[in-house]
Biotite code that builds the C-alpha atoms (Angstrom):
import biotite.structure as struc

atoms = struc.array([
    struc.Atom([123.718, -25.067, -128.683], chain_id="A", res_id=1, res_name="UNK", atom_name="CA", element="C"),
    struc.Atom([127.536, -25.753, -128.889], chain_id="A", res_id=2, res_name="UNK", atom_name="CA", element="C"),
    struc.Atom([128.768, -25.434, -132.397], chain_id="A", res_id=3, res_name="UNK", atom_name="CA", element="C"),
    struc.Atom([132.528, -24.224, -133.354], chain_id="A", res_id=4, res_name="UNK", atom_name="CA", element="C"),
    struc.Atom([133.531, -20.797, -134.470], chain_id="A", res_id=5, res_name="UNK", atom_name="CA", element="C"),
    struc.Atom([133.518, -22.159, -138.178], chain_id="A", res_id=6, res_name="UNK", atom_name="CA", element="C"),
    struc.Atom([130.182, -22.695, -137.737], chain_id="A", res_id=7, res_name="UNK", atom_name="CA", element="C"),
    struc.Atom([129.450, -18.887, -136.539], chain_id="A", res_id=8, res_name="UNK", atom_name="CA", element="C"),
    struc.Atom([131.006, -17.442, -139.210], chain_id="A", res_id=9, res_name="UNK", atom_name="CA", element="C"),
    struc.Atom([129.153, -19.386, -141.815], chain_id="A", res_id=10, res_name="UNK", atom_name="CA", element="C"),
    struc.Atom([125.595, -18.795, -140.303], chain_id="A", res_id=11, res_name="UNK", atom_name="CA", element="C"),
    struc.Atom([126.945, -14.764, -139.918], chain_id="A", res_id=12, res_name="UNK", atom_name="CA", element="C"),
    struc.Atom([127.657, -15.365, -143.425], chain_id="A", res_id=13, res_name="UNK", atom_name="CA", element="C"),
    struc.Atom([124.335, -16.177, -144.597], chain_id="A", res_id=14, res_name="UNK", atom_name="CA", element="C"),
    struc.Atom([123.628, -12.709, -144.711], chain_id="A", res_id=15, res_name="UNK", atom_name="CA", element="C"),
    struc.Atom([126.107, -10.436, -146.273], chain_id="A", res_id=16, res_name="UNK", atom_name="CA", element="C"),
    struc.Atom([129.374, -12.477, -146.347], chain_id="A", res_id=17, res_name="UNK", atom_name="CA", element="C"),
    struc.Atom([132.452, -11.449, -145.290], chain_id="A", res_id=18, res_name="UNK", atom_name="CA", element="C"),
    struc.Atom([131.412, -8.584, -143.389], chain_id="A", res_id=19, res_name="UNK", atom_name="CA", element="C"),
    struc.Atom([132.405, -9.711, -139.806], chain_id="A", res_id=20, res_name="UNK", atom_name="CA", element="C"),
    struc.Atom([135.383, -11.927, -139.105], chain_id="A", res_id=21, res_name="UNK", atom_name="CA", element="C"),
    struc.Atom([134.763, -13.997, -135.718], chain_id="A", res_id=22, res_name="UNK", atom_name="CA", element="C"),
    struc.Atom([138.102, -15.461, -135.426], chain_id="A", res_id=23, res_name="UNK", atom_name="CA", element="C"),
    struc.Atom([140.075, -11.835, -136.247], chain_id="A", res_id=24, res_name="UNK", atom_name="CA", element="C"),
    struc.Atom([137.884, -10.651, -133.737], chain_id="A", res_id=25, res_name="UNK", atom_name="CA", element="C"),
    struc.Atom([138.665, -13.587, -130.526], chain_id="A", res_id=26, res_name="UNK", atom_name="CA", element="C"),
    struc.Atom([142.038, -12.932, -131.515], chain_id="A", res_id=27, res_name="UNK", atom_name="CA", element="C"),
    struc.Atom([142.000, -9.084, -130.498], chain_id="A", res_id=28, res_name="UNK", atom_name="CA", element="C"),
    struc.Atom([139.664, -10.143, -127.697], chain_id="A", res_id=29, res_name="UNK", atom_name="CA", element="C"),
    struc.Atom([141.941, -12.313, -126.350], chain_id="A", res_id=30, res_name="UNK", atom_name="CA", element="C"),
    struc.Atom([145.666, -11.335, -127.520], chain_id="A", res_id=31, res_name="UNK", atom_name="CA", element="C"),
    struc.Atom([146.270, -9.970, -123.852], chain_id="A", res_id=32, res_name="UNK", atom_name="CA", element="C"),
    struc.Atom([146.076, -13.269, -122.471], chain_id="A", res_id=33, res_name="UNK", atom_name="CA", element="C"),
    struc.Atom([147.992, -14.582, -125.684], chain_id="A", res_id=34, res_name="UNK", atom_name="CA", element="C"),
    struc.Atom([145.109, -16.801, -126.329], chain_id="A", res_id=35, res_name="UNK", atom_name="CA", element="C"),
    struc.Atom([144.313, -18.571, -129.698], chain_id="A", res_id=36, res_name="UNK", atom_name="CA", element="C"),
    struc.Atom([141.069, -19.148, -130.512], chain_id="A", res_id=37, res_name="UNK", atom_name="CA", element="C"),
    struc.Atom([141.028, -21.630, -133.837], chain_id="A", res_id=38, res_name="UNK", atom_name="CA", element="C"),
    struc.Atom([137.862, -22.093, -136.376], chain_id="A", res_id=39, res_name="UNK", atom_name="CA", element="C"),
    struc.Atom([137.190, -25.513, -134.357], chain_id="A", res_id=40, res_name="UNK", atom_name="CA", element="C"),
    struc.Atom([137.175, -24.097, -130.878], chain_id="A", res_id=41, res_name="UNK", atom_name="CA", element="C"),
    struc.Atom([133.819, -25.030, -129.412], chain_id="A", res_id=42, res_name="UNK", atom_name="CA", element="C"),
    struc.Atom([131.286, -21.840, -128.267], chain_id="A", res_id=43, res_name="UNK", atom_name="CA", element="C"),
    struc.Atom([128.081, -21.660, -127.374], chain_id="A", res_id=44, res_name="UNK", atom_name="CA", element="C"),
    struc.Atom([125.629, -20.187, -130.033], chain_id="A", res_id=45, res_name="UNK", atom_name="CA", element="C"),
    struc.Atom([122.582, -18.275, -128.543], chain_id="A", res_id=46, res_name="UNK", atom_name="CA", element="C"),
    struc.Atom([119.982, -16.698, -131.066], chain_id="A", res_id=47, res_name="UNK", atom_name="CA", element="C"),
    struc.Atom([121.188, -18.612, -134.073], chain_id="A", res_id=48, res_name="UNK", atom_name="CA", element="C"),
    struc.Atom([118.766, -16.884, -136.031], chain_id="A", res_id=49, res_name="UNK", atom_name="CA", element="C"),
    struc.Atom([119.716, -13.469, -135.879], chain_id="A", res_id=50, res_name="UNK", atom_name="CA", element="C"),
    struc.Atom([123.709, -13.524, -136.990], chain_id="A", res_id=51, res_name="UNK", atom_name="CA", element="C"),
    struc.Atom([122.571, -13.050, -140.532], chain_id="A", res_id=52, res_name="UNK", atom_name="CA", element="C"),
    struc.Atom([120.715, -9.945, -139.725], chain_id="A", res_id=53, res_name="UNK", atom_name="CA", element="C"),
    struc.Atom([123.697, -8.742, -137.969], chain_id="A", res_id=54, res_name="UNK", atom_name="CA", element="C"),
    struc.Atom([125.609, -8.949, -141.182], chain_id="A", res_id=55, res_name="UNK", atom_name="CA", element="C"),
    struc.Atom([123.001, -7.404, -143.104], chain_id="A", res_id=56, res_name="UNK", atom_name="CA", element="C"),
    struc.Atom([122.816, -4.922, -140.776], chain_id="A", res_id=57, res_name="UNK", atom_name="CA", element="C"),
    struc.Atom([126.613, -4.141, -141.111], chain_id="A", res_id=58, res_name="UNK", atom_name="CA", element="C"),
    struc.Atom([126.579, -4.071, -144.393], chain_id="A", res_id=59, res_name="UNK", atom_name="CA", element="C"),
    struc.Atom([123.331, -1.986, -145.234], chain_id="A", res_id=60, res_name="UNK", atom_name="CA", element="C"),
    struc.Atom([124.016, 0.692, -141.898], chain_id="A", res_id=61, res_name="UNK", atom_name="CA", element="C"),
    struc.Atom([126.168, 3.842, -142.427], chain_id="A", res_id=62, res_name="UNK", atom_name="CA", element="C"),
    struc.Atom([129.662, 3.585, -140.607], chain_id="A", res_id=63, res_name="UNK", atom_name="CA", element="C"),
    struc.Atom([129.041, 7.147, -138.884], chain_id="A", res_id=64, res_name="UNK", atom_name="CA", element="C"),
    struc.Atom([125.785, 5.401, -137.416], chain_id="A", res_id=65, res_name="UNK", atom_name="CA", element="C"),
    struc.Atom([127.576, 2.197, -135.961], chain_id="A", res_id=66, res_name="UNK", atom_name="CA", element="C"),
    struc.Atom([130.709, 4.098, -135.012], chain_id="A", res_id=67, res_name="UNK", atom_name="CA", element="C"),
    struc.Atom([127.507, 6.420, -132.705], chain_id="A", res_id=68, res_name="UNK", atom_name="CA", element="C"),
    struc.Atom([125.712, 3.332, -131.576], chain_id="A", res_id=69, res_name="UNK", atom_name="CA", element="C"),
    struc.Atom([128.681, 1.589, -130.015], chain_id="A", res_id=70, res_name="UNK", atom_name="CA", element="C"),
    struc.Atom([130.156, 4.363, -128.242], chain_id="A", res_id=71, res_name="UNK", atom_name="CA", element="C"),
    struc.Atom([126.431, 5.049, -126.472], chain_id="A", res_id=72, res_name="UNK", atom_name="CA", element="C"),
    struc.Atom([126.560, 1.896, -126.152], chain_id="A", res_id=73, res_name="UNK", atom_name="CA", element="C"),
    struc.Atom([129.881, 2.140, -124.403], chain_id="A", res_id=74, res_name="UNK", atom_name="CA", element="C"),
    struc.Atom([128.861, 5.029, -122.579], chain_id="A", res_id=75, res_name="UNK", atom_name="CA", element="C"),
    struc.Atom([125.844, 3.305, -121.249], chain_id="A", res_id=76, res_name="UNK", atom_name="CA", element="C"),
    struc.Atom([127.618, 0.141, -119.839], chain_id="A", res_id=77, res_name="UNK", atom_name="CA", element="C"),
    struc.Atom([130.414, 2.244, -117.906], chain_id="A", res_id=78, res_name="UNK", atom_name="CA", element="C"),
    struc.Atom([127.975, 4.908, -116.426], chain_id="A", res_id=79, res_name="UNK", atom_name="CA", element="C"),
    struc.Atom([127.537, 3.475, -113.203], chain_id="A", res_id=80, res_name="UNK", atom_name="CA", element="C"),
    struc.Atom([131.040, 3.072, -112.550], chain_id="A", res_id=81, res_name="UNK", atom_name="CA", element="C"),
    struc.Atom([131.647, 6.878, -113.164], chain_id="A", res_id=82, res_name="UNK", atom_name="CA", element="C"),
    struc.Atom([130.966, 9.666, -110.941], chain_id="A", res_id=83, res_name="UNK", atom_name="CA", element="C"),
    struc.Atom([127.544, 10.266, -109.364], chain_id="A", res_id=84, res_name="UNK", atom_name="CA", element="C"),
    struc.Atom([126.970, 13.503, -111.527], chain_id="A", res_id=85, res_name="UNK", atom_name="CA", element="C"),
    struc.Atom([127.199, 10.279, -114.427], chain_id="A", res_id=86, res_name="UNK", atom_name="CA", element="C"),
    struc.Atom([125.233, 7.771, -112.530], chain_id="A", res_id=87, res_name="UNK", atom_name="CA", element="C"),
    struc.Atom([122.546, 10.936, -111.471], chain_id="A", res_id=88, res_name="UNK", atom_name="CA", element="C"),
    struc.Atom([122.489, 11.564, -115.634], chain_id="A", res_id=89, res_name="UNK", atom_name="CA", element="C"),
    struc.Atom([122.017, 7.959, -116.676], chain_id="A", res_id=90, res_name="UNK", atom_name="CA", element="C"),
    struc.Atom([119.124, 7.500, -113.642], chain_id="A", res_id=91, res_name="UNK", atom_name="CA", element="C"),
    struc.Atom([117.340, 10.451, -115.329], chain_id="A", res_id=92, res_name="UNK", atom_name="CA", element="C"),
    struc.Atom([117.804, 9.075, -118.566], chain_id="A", res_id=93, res_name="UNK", atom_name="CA", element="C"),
    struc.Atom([116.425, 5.709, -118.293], chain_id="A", res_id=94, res_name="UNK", atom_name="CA", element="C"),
    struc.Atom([113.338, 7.148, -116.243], chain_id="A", res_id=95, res_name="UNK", atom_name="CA", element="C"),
    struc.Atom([112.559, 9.341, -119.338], chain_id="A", res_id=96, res_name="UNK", atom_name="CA", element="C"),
    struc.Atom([112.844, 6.184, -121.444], chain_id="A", res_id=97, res_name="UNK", atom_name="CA", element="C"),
    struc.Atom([111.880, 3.525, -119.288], chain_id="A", res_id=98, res_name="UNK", atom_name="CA", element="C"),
    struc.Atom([110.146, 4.874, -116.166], chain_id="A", res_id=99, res_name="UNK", atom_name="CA", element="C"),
    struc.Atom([113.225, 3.140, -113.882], chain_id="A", res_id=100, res_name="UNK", atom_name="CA", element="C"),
    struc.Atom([113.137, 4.945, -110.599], chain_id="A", res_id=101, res_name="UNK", atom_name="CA", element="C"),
    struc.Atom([116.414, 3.071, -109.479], chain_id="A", res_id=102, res_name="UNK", atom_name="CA", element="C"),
    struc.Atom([119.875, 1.148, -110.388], chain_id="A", res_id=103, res_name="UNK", atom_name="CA", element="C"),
    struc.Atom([119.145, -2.622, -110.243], chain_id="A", res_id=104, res_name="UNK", atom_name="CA", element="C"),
])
């Protein structure tokens, strides 16, 4: 559903407020392009219903353990792009946890 960015932060709010600040975080995802993004700029909202889990979750989940999660994450996402000893490693990887025999 479109909403505005104002209305993301209040619904991330609704769990543990103030621990994630949308429009601090367009601005460093867009400050390249010297974008603005303003609290009434219209977005797209999927799964409403989880952004006040995600603040929860921010707020109740050691900083060591997020800092971890996002840079596998990282890792995960740029794999394929790497070399094939990476790609070869991230194959045998997701067969072990998901029985994928290929990429795509």
């Amino acid at each position: 559903e479109k909403r505005d960015v104002a209305y993301l932060q209040s619904i991330t709010d609704n769990g543990v407020a103030g621990q994630f600040d949308w429009l601090t975080f367009f601005a460093a995802l867009f400050q390249e392009n010297e974008v603005v993004v303003e609290s009434t700029e219209p977005i797209y909202i999927y799964g409403e219903k989880y952004y006040p889990d995600f603040s929860t979750l921010l707020a109740t989940t050691d900083a060591r353990t997020l800092s971890n999660y996002i840079g596998w994450r990282f890792v995960m996402e740029t794999s394929l792009a790497t070399t094939y000893a990476m790609r070869n490693a991230t194959l045998k990887f997701d067969n072990s946890m998901y029985g994928t025999t290929s990429f795509g």
